[in-house]
N, C-alpha and C positions, 0 to 999 in steps of 0.2 A: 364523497370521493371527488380530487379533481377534475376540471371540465378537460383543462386544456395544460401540458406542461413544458417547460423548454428547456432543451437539453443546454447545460452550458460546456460541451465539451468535444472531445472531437472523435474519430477512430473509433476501436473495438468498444470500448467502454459507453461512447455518445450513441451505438447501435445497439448494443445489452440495452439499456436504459432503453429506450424506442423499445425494443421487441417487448421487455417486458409489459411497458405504456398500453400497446395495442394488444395486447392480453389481457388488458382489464378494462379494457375501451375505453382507454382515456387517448383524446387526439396530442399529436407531439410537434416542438417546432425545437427544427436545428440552426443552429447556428454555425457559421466557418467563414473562413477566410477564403482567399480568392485562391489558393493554392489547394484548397480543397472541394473545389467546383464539384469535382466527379465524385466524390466520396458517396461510399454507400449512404455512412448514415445520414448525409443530404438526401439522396433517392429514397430512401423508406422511413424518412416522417411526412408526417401530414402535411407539415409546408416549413420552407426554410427561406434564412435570410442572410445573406452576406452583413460580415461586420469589419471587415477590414482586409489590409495587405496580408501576405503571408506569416510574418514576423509575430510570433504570442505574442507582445505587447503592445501591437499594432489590431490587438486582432481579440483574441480567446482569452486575455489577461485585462481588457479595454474595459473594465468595470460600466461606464457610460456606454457604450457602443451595446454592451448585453444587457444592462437594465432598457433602453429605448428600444431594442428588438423582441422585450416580452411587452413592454406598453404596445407597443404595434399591433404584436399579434395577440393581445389582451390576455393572457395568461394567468392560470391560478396561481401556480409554483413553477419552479426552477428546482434542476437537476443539478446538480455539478460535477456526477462522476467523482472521480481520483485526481491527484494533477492539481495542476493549474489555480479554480479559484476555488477549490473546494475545502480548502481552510485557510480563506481569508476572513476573518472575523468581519469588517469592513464594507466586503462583499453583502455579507448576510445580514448586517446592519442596515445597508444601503436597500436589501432586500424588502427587509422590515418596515424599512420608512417608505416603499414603494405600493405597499401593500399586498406584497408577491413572497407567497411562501418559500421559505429556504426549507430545502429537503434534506436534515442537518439539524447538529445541537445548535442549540440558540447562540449568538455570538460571545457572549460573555464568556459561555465552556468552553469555545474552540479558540479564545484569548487565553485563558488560561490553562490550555492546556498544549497552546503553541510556546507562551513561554515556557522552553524546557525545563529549566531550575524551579516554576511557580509549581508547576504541573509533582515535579519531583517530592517537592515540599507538601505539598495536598496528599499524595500517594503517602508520604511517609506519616502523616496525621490519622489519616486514616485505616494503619498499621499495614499499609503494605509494604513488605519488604523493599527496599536500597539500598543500592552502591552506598560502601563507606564514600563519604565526600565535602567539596565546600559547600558552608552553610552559605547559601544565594552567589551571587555572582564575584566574581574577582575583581578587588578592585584594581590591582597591579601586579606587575610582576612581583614583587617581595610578597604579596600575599599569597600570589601562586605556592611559592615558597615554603612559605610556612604550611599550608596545605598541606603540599605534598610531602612535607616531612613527617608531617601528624600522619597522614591518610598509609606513608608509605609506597616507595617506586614498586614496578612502575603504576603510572597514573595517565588519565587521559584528558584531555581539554578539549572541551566542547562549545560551540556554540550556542548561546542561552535560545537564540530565536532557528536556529540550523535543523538541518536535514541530510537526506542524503549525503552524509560522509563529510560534508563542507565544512569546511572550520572545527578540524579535529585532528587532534596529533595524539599520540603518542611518547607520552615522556619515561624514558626509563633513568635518566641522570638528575641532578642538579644544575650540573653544566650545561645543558643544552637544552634545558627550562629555557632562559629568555629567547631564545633565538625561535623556541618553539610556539612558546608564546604570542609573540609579535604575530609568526603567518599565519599563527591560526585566527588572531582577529582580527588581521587584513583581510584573509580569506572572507571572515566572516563579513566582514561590513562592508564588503564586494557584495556577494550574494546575498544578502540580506538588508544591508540598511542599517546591520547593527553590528559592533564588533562585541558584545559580551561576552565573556567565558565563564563556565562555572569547570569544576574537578570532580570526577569521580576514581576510585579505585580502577585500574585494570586490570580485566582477567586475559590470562592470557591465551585462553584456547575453552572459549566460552561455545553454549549453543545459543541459538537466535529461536527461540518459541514464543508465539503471539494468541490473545487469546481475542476470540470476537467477542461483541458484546452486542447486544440489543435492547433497545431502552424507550417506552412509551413515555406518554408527555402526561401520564397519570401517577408515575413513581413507579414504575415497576421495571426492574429491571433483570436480561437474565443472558447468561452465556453459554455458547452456543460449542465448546469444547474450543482444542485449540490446535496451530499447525506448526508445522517444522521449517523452520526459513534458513537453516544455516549455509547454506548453498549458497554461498554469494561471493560476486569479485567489484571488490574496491566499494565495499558499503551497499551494491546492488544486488537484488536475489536474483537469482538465477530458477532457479527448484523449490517448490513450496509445496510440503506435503499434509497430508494430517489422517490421523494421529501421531503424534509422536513417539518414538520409541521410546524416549522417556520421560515423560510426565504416566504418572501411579493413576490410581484410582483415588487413591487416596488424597495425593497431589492437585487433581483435578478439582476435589469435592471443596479441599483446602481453597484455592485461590476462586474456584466459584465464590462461595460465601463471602471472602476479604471484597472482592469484586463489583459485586449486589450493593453489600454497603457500603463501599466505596463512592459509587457511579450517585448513586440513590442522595447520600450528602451532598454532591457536587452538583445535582441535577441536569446531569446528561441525558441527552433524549438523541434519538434513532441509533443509524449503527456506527459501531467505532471498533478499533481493535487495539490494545492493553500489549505492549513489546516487554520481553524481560529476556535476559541472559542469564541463561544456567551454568553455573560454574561446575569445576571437575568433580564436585561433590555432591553434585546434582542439584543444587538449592536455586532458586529462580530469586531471580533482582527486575526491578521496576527500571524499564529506562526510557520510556515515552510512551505518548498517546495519540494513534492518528485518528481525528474525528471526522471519518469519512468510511466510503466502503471503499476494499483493499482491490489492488489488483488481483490477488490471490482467492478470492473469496469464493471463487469457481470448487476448488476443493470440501471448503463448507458446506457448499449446496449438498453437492455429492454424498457425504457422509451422515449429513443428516435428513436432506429430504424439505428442507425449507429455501425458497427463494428469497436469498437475503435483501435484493432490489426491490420485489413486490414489498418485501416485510417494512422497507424504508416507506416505498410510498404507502403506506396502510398507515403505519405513523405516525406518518408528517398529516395525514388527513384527520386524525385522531382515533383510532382504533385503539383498544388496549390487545397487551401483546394477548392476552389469555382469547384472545378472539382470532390470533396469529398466529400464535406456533402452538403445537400438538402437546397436550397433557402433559405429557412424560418424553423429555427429548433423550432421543437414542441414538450412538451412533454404530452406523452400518459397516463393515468395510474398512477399504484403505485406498486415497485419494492422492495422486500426486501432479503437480499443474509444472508443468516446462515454459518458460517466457521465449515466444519465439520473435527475435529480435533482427532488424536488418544492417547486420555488422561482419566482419570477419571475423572465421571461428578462430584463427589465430593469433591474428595482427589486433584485432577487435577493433579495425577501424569502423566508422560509417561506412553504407553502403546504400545511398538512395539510389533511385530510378525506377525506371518504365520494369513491372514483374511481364515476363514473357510470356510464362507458362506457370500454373499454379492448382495444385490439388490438394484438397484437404481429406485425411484419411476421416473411414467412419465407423460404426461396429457397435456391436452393445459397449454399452462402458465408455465410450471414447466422444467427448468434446470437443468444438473446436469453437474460440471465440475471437472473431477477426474483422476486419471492414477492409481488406485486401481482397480482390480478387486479378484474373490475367488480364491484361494489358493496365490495371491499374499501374498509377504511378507511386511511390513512396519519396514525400519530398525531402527536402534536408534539413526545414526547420526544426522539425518536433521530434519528441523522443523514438526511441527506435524500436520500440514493441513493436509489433506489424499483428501479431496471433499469441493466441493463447492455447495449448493443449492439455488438456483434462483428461485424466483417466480416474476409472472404478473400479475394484476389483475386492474379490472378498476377503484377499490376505494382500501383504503387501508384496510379497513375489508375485501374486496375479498383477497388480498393480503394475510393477516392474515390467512382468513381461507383456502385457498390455504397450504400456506405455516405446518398449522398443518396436515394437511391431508397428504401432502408429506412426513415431518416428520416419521409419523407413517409409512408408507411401506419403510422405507427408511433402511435394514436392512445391520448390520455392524455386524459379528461373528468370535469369536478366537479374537477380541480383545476389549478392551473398547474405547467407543469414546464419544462426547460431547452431543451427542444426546437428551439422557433423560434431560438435561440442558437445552438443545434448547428448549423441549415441557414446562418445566416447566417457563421457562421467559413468553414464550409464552401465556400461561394459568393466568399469572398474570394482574389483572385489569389492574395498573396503565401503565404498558409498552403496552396495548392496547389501554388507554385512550389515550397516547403519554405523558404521565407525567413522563419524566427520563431526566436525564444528565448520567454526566460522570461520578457519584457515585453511580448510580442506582445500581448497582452488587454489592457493598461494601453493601446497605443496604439489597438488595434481600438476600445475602447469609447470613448476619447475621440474619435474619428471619427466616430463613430456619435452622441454624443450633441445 
């Protein structure tokens, strides 16, 4: 097991990682920027180290700045949370030639499977279901074209190297293909470095179900059920549950298997989670790979009873999973994780500053993952998660009314945050009855407004 490990990351996720560290007695070193002086998870590791200005690429993105701050503090492995550099291929490279374990697929899998289109291509080899689509990347607009005439409107353009929603449009014409075109690989070689596009088919009132996966560095690999992410505005999740209301048993046992031999050819090792959209006929499509553990993962734990963070560092150390996870994986229950964000619940602007006052509810069943507490500050640079709420419950209406209950004591002051959002999704029939996709928020707030 490691001696010593350094968190490369910041907030609620860079404190997870810590807690679970000192739970297996392993000592931890954090890293942050000067904007994060007072951050908890500086106060509760073993020792930390400033790496820059406030700015992530002045700072948490500084590949040099974090490799020289584990040689310092002489470090076995590196952490990297969610985020940031946690699938930089580059990173874990630079890891490797450092002699400092990346806690993470080896660089070559999280290359490959950050290019979108390669990763899509590998998926479709090894018979997992895909979007009808372009074979590899577009070379121009007329090939868009042609595409999309084959594939059939509408369609969606993507960014081969993208994420979060960036570099992706929506095409439902021919006409308004190139114009679409264009900002989508503006957009893209903005945020990215690359304008590539590939095409896939569009559905148009898809659900967003993700499966986790776990994977030793001896070939064994094995998944761990899966969650319900349709809950999102403008590409971002909002509500992330699991199980799913629909995926089958049968569904489940089906994409296990594809999955196992999937990961197993590719040689994937720790954890990762497998994205597809189910179209209205319920059938699930492949549409990325994040090789890292999720924001979301909190619901996992919950339902099954494994510590997905330990399971990473067990490993990254070399454990095989049959020494990790329990014989026969069961799940318990029904799990739903709220992202509690510091923005307006209606304007959805930011909302940094000094928190005034601040309580987090607690109870059987109920979670809370955060590195916020009162008089903390929430500064402007970084994304605007602040906490995480988790609930457990044995049906999903306990879940539910769990989850409203915690809600209500769950108090945020001196700034605005997504809260009063939360209760009111909550409170709506149809997201109780389970009747949403991944426009549900487009329709909920035009009702609302």
């Amino acid at each position: 097991m490691f001696r010593k490990v350094l968190v490369a990351n910041r907030g609620e996720i860079a404190l997870r990682v810590i807690n679970a560290c000192k739970e297996m007695g392993i000592r931890t070193v954090a890293v942050y920027s000067e904007a994060d002086r007072n951050s908890l998870h500086v106060r509760f590791a073993d020792q930390a180290i400033c790496i820059g200005p406030p700015r992530p690429t002045d700072s948490y993105l500084n590949v040099p700045a974090v490799i020289s701050a584990a040689e310092i503090a002489d470090v076995d492995a590196i952490h990297p949370g969610y985020g940031l550099l946690s699938e930089n291929a580059n990173f874990a490279e630079v890891c490797r030639a450092s002699n400092i374990k990346f806690i993470g697929p080896p660089p070559e899998v999280t290359r490959l499977m950050g290019e979108k289109e390669k990763a899509r291509q590998s998926m479709k080899k090894a018979k997992v279901p895909i979007l009808p689509g372009s074979d590899g990347v577009l070379a121009n607009e007329e090939e868009a074209q042609h595409w999309a005439r084959k594939v059939g409107f509408p369609v969606i353009l993507k960014a081969k190297a993208g994420g979060g929603g960036r570099g992706m449009r929506i095409v439902r014409t021919a006409e308004e293909l190139p114009n679409l075109y264009h900002a989508a690989s503006t957009e893209a070689a903005n945020a990215f470095g690359n304008g590539d596009l590939y095409m896939e088919k569009f559905i148009e009132r898809p659900r967003h179900i993700e499966f986790q996966v776990l994977a030793d560095e001896h070939g064994n690999v094995a998944t761990l059920f899966e969650r319900e992410c349709s809950i999102q505005r403008r590409h971002q999740k909002l509500i992330e549950e699991a199980p799913s209301l629909k995926v089958s048993p049968k569904m489940r046992d089906e994409i296990d298997k594809t999955l196992r031999r999937c990961l197993t050819e590719i040689g994937y090792q720790n954890a990762g989670t497998v994205e597809f959209l189910m179209d209205e006929d319920g059938q699930l499509y492949f549409i990325e790979m994040n090789t890292r553990i999720q924001v979301e993962h909190p619901v996992t734990e919950f339902i099954t009873g494994v510590d997905l963070v330990k399971a990473q560092l067990l490993i990254a150390s070399g454990e095989k999973l049959s020494n990790i996870l329990p014989a026969k994986l069961e799940m318990k229950g029904h799990s739903i994780e709220c992202r509690i964000n510091a923005e307006h619940p209606v304007k959805f602007t930011p909302s940094a500053g000094k928190i005034t006052a601040f309580n987090v509810p607690g109870g059987n069943g109920v979670r809370v993952d955060t590195a916020q507490y009162a008089e903390g500050v929430v500064p402007p640079y970084y994304d605007s998660l602040i906490a995480k709420l988790i609930v457990h419950g044995a049906t999903r209406a306990d879940a539910i009314a769990k989850m409203e209950r915690a809600l209500s004591q769950f108090v945020v002051q001196g700034i605005e945050t997504s809260i009063p959002l939360h209760q009111a999704i909550f409170a709506d029939e149809g997201f109780r009855r389970g009747e949403f996709d991944t426009k549900f928020m487009e329709r909920f707030l035009a009702e609302r407004a």
